[in-house]
DOKOLTOR-44270 format. One line per field, with one value per residue (C-alpha): x, y, z; residue number from 1; residue in one letter. Coordinates in nm, 4 decimals, m for minus. Each point is the difference from the previous one (the first is absolute). Example, Ala and Ser with C-alpha at 12.3 -4.5 7.8 and 13.67 -1.06 7.14 Angstrom:
REM DOKOLTOR-44270
xx 1.2300/0.1370
yy m0.4500/0.3440
zz 0.7800/m0.0660
seq 1/2
type A/S
This chain:
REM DOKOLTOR-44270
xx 0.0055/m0.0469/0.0564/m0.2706/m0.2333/0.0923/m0.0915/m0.3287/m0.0787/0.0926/m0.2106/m0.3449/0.0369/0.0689/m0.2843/m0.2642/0.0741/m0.0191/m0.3246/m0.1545/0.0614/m0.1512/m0.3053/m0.0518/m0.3301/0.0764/0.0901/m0.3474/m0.2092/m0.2994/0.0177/0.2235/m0.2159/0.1043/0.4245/m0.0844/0.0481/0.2803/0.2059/m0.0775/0.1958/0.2795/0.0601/m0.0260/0.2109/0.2858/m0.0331/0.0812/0.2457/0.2038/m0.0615/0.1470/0.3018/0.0547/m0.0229/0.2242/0.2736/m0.0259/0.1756/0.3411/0.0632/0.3642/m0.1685/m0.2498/0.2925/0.2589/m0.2932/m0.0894/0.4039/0.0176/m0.2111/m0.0528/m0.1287/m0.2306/m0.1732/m0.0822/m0.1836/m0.1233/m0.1628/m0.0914/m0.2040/m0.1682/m0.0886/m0.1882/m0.1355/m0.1602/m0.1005/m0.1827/m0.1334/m0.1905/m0.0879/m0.1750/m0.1736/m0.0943/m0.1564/m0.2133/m0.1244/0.0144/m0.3981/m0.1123/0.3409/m0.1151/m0.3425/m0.2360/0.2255/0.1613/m0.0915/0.1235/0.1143/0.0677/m0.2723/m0.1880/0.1032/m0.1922/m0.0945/0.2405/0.0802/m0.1110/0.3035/0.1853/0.2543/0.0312/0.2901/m0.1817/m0.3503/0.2765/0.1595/m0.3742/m0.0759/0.2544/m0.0562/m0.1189/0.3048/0.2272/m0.1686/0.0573/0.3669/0.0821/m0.2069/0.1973/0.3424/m0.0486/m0.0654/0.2981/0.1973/m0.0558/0.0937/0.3208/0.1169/m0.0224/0.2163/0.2294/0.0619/0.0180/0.2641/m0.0532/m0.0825/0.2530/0.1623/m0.1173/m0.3507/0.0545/0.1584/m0.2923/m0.2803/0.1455/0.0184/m0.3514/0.0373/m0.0154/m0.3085/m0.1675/0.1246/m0.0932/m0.3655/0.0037/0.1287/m0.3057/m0.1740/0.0945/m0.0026/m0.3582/m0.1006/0.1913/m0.2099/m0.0047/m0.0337/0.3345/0.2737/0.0760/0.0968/0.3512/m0.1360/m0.1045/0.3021/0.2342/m0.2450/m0.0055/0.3890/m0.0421/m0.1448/0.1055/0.3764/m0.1634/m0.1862/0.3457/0.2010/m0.2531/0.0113/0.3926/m0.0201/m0.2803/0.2069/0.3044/0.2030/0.1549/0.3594/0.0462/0.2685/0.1767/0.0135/0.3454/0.0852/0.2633/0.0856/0.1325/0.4030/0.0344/m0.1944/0.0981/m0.2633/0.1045/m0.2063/0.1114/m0.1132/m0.3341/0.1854/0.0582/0.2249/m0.0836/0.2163/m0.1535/0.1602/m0.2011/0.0271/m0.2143/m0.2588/0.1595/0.1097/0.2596/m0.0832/0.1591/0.0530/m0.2823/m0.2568/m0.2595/m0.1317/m0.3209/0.1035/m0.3395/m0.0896/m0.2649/m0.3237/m0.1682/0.2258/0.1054/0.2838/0.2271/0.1981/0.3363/0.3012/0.2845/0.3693/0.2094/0.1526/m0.0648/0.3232/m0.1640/0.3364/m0.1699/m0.3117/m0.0540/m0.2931/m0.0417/m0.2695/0.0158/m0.3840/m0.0579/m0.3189/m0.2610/m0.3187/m0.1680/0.2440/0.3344/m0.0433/0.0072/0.2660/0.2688/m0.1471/m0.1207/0.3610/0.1872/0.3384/m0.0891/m0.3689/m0.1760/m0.1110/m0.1321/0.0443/m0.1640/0.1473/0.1776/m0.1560/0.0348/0.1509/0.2401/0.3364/0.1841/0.0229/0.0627/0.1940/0.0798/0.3993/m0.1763/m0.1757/m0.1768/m0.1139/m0.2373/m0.0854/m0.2060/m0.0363/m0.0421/0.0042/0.4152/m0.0638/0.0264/0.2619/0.1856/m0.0715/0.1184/0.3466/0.0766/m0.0068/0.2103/0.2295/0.0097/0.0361/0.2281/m0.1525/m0.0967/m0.1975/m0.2107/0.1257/m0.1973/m0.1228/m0.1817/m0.1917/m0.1222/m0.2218/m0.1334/m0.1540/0.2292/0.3817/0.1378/0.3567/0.1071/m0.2415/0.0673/0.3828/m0.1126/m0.2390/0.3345/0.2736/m0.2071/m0.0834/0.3605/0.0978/m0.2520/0.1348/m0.3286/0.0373/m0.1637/m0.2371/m0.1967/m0.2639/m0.0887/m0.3052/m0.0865/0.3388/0.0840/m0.3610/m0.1909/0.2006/m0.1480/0.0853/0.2081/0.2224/0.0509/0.0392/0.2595/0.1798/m0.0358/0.1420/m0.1256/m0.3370/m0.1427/0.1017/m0.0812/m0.2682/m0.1812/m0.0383/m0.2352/m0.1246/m0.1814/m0.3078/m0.2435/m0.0133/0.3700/0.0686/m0.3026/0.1897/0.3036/m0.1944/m0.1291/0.2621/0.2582/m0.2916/m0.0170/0.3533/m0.0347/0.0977/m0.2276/m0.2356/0.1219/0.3380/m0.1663/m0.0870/m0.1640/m0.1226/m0.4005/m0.0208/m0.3040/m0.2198/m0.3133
yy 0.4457/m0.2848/0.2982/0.1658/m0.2788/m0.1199/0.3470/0.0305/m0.3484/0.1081/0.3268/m0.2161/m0.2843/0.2202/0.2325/m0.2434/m0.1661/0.3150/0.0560/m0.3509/0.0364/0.3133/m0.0973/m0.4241/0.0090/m0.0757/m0.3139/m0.0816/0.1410/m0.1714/0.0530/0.1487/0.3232/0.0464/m0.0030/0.2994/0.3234/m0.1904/m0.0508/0.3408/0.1713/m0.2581/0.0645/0.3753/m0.0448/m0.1678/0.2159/0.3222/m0.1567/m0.0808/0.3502/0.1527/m0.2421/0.1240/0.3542/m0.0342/m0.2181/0.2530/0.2791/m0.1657/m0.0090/m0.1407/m0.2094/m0.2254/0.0240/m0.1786/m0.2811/m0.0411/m0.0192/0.2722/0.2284/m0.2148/m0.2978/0.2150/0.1602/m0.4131/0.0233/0.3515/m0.1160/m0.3355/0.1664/0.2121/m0.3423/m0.1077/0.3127/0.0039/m0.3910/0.0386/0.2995/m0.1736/m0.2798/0.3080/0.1351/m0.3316/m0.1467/0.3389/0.0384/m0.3617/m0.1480/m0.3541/m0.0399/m0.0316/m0.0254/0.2104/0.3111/m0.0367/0.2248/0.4037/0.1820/m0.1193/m0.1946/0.2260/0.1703/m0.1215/0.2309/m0.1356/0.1491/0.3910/0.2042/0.1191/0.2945/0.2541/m0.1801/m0.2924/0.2393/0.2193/m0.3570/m0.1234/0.3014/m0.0280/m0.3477/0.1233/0.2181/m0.3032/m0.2570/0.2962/0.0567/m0.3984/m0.0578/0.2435/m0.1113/m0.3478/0.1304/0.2273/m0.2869/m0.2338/0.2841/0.1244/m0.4175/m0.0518/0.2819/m0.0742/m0.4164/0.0687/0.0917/0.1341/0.3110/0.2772/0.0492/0.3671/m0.0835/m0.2672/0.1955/0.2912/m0.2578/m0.1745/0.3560/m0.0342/m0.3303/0.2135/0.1624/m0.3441/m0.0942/0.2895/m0.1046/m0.3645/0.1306/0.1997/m0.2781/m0.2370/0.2476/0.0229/m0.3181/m0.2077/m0.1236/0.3158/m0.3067/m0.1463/0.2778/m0.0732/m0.3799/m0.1130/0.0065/0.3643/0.1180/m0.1080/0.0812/0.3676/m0.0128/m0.1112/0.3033/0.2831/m0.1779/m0.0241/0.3591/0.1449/m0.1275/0.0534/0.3656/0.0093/m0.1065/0.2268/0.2420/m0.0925/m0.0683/m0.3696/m0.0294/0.4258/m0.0890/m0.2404/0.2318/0.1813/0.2884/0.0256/0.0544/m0.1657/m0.0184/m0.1783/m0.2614/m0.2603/m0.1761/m0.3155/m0.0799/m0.3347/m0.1219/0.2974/0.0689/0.3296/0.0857/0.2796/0.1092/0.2569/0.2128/m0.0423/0.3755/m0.0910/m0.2342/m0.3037/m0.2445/m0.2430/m0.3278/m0.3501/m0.1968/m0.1700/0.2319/0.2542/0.3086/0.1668/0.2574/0.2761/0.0421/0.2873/0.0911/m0.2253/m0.2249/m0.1532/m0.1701/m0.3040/m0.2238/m0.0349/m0.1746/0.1747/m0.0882/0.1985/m0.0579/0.2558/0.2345/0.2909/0.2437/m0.0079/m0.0861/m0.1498/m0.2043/m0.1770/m0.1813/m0.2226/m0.0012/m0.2887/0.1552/m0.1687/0.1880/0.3260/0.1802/m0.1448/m0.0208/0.4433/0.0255/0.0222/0.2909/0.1992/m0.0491/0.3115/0.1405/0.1836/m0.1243/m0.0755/m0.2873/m0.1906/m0.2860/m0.2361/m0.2794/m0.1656/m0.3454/m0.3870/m0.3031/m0.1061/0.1201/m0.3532/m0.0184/m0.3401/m0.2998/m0.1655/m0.0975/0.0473/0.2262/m0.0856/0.3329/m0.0502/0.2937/0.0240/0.2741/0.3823/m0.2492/0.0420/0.3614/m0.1315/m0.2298/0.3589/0.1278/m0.2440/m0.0816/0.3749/m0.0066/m0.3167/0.2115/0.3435/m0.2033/m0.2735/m0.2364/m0.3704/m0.1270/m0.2845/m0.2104/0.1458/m0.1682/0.2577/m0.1603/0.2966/m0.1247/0.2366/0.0079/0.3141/m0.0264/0.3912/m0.0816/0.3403/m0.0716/m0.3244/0.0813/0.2707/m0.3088/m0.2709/0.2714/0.1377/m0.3884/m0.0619/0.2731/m0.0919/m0.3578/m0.1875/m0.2613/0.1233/m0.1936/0.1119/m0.1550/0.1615/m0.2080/0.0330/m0.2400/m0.1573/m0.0692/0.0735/m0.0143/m0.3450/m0.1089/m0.3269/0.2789/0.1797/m0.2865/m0.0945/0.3184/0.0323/m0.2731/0.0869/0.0794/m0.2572/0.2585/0.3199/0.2714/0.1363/0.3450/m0.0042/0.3785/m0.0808/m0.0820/m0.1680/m0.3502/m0.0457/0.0935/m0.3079/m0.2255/0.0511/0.0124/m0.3441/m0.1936/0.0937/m0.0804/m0.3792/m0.0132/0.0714/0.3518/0.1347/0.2818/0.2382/m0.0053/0.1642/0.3314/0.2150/0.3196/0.0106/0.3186/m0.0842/0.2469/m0.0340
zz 0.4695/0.2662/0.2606/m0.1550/0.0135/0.3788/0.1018/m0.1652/0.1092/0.3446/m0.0132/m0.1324/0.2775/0.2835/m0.0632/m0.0996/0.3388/0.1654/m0.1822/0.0712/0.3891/m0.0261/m0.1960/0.0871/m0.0483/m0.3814/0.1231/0.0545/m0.3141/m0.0765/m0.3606/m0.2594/0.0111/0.3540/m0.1188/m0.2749/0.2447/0.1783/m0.3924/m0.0641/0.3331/m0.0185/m0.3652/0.0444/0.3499/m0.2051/m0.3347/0.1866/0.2034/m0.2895/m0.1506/0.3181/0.0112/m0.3779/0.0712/0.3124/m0.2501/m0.2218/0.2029/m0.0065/0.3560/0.1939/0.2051/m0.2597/m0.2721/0.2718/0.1232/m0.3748/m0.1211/m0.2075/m0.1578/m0.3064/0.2189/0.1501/m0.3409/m0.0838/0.3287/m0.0852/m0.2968/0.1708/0.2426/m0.2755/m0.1993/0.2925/0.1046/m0.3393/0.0500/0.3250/m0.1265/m0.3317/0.3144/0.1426/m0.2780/m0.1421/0.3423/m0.0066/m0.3441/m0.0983/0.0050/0.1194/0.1716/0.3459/m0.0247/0.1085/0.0502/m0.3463/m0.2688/m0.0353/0.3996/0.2821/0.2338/0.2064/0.3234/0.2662/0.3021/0.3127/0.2918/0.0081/m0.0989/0.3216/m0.1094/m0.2447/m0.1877/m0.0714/m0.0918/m0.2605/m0.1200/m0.1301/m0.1585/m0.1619/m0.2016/m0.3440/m0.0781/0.1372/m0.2191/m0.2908/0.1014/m0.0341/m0.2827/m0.1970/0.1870/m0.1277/m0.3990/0.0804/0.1335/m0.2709/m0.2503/0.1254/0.1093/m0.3468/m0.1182/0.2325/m0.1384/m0.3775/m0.0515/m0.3411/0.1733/m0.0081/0.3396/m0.0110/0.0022/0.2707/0.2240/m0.0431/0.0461/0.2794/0.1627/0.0269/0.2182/0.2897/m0.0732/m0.0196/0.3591/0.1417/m0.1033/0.0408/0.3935/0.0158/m0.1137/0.2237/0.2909/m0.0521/m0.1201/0.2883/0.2986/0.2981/0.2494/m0.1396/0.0582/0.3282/m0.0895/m0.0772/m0.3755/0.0257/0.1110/m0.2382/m0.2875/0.1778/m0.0184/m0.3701/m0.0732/0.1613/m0.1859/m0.3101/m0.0224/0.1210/m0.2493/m0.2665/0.1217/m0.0150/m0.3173/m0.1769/0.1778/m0.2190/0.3110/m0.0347/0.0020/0.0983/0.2925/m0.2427/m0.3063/m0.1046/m0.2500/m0.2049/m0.3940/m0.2839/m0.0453/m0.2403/m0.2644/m0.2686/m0.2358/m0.1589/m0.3221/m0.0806/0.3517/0.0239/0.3477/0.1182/0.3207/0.2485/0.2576/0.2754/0.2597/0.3081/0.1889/0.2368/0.1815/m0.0732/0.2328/m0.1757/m0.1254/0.0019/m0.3450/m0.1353/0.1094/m0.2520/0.0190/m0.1421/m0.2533/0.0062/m0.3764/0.1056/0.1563/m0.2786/m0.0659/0.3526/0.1311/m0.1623/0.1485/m0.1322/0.1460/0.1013/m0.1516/0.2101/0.3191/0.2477/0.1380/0.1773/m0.1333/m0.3571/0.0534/m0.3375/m0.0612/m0.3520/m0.1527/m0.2985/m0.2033/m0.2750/m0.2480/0.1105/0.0447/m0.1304/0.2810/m0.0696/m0.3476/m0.0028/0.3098/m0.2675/m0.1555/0.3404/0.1414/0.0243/0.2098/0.3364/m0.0307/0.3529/0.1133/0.3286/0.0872/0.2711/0.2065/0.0198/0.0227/m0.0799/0.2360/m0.2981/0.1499/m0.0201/0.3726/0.1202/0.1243/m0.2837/m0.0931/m0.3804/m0.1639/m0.3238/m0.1648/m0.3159/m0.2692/m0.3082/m0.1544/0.1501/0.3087/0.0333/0.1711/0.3968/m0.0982/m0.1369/0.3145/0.2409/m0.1969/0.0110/0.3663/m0.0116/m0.2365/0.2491/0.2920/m0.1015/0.1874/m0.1745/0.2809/m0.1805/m0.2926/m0.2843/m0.3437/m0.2097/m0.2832/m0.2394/m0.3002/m0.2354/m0.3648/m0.0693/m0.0668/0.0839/m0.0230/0.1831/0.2708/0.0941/m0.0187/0.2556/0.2122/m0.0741/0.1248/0.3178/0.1160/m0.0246/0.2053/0.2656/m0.0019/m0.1399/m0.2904/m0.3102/m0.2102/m0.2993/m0.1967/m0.3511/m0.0002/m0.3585/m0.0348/0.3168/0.1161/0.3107/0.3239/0.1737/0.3297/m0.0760/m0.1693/0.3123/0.1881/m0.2301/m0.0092/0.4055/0.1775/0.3270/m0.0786/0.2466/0.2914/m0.2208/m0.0347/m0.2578/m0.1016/m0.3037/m0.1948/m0.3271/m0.1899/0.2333/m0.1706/m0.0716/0.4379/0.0396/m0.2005/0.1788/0.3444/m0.0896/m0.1522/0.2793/0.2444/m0.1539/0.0560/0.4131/0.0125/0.2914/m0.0624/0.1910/m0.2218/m0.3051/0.0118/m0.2963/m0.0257/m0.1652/m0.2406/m0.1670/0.2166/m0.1810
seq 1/2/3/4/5/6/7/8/9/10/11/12/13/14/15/16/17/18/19/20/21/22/23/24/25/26/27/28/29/30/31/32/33/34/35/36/37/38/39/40/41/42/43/44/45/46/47/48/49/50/51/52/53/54/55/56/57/58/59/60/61/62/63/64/65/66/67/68/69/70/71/72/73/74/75/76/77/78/79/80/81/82/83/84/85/86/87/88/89/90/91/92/93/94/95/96/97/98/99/100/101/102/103/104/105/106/107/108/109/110/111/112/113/114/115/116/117/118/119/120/121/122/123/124/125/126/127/128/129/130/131/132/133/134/135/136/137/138/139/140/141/142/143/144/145/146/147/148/149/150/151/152/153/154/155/156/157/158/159/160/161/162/163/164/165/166/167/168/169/170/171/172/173/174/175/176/177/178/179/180/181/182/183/184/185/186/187/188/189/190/191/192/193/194/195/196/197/198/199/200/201/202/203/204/205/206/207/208/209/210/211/212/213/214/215/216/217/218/219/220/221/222/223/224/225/226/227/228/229/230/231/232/233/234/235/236/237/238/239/240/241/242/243/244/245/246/247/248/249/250/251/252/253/254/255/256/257/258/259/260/261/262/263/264/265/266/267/268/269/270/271/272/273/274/275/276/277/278/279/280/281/282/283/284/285/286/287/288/289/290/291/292/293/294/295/296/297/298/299/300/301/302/303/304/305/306/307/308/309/310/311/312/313/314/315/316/317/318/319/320/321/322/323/324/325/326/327/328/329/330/331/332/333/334/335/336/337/338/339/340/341/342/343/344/345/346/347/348/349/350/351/352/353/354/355/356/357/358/359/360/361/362/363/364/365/366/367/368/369/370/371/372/373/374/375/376/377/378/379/380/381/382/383/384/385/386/387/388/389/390/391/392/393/394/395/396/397/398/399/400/401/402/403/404/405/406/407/408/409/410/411/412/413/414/415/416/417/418/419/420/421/422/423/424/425/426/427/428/429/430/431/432/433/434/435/436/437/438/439/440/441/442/443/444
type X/X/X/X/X/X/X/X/X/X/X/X/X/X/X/X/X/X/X/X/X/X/X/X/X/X/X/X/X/X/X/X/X/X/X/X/X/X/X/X/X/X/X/X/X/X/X/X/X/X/X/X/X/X/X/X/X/X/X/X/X/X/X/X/X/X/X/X/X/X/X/X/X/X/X/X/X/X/X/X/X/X/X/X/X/X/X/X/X/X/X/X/X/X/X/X/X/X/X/X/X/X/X/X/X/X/X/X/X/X/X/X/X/X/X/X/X/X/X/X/X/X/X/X/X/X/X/X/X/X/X/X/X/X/X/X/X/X/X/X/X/X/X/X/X/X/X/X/X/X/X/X/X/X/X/X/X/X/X/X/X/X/X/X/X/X/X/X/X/X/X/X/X/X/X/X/X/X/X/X/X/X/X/X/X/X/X/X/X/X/X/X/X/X/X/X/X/X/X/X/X/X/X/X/X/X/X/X/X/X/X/X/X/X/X/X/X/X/X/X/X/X/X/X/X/X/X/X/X/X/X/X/X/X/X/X/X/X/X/X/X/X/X/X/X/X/X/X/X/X/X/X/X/X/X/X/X/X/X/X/X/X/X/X/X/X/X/X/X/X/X/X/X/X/X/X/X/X/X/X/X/X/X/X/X/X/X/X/X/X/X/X/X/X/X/X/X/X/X/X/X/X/X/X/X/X/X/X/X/X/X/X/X/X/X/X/X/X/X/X/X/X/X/X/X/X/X/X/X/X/X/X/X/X/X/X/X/X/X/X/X/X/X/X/X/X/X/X/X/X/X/X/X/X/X/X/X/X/X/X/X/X/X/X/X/X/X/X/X/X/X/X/X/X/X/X/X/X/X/X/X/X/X/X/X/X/X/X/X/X/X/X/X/X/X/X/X/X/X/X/X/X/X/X/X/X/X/X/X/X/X/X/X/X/X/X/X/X/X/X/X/X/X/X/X/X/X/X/X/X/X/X/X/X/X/X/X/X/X/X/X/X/X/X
């Protein structure tokens, strides 16, 4: 979340600079009247930006997902960016339709053109003409916007109709481009500020294109079909495996894949609990009932059934210098911790001193025989918490139970406020930042 916010601060400072050199003559306004056109392009100029960023995030790229440290990481800056996209654009809107705000010009549209130079090319001629649909096109892009943001943060709203709304994202930055296209200063393009805006939005129409083309994640998708599947009851957990037959590169413990649910349904991320051998190619997934879409995979599951599969992604493949490793679970939150010790179990190699601490409401005595028997064969100490008896897992317990936790990391999968705890108790004790890593599943 900090990452997020350092980037969008970054994005806002460096182009209202680039916008004040190009435009200092707000510097010296007589009167707040005079700053009203000058609010109105730099909101617009930083709403669309941070539509385009969104729309580019959105794609799932290699590149942004490595900068941003996972894929996770970068969704909190995806939906960062479309926060502030939506702030700027209310700025936007409100500086134009509120009255008495700056004076003379306030009140309902934007001040009045005045003549200026005579137009010089037919660009410039075709970009004026073209003002009234533009003003349509981002009047209806910022109801749109505001309509679709909300759907997106309450999270009351079934995934299903999320994901089909926020389809129509891309629609709304392929007008707010237009808008600004039109709308932005013909005199400006060729500054510093005009060219990266230009950039902006060629990225941000492509990607919304890609997208209302259904074309994010294609290179990254596999095919395969359904092996074999167990459903626990007790724990509302059901266990896929998939036989990957083609399209799939491999992936390294700790990472998640997007299982496709359908045209209208869209993809879900779900982390994978296999490790990869490329002479079975078995990939398995382990889904908790959580939503409207996990709560009916028990009952859509089916031998020989196809599926795809896209990925894979995530940073959280316990890669580091540490002597110690300090893995934390809670919950459906075990499954990259599964992962990871069964390549510790094929390969026979202990690498880092491991202390698994598994805490869960649920006490499935076959399965965490299964968890206690596969930890000791990968070498890791076991610890389980049945929290409903032994209380929540705090760190002056791990501390206790870990000697050399002062030159440990931390590998924390779980609800969001538990990981914070952890983060912050362990970071009161000195342990550096950098040292706890955790991967962020709440996507909306």
């Amino acid at each position: 979340m900090q990452f997020s916010k350092s980037a969008t601060t970054l994005v806002i400072v460096v182009l209202a600079a680039l916008w004040l050199v190009a435009n200092t003559s707000v510097l010296h306004a007589a009167s707040l009247g005079a700053l009203r056109e000058p609010a109105i392009q730099l909101s617009g100029i930083l709403a669309v930006t941070f539509a385009c960023l969104g729309a580019v995030l959105a794609l799932r790229s290699r590149l942004p997902e490595r900068s941003f440290g996972g894929l996770d990481k970068l969704y909190r800056a995806h939906r960062a960016f479309g926060i502030t996209a939506l702030t700027f654009a209310i700025m936007h809107w409100a500086v134009i339709q509120a009255p008495g705000w700056f004076g003379a010009h306030g009140g309902h549209g934007r001040a009045p053109r005045h003549g200026g130079p005579a137009t010089s090319s037919a660009l410039e001629r075709w970009l004026q003409s073209q003002h009234g649909l533009a003003g349509t096109l981002g009047n209806w892009g910022f109801y749109a916007l505001a309509v679709l943001a909300a759907v997106a943060l309450i999270t009351r709203i079934p995934y299903r109709l999320f994901y089909l709304s926020h389809r129509l994202m891309a629609v709304i930055v392929l007008m707010l481009a237009y808008h600004a296209l039109v709308e932005f200063s013909f005199t400006q393009w060729v500054s510093p500020l005009g060219v990266i805006l230009a950039i902006l939005l060629v990225a941000g129409v492509a990607a919304a294109l890609v997208s209302l083309s259904d074309r994010i994640g294609v290179r990254r998708t596999g095919r395969g079909r359904v092996t074999n599947f167990t459903y626990y009851p007790d724990l509302k957990v059901l266990q896929a495996e998939v036989e990957v037959t083609n399209g799939w590169p491999g992936h390294k413990p700790g990472q998640f894949a997007f299982v496709h649910g359908g045209r209208w349904e869209g993809q879900h991320p779900f982390t994978i609990a296999s490790a990869w051998h490329p002479d079975d190619r078995k990939v398995v997934f382990v889904a908790k009932e959580l939503g409207d879409f996990t709560s009916t995979l028990k009952d859509r599951a089916r031998i020989g059934a196809p599926v795809e599969i896209e990925g894979p992604y995530g940073a959280f493949t316990f890669e580091d210098d540490c002597p110690t490793q300090i893995w934390i679970a809670g919950g459906v939150g075990i499954t990259p911790f599964i992962a990871m010790m069964r390549q510790r179990q094929r390969e026979h190699a202990n690498g880092h001193d491991v202390h698994l601490f598994y805490t869960s409401e649920n006490k499935h005595e076959e399965g965490l025989g299964k968890l206690s028997d596969l930890a000791k064969d990968a070498g890791i100490h076991w610890h389980f918490l049945h929290t409903p008896i032994d209380g929540f897992l705090t760190g002056e317990r791990v501390r206790a139970d870990v000697p050399n936790w002062a030159r440990a990391s931390i590998w924390f999968c779980g609800p969001g406020a538990f990981g914070k705890a952890i983060r912050d108790d362990f970071a009161a004790h000195g342990m550096q930042p950098d040292n706890f890593h955790q991967e962020l599943f709440a996507w909306r």
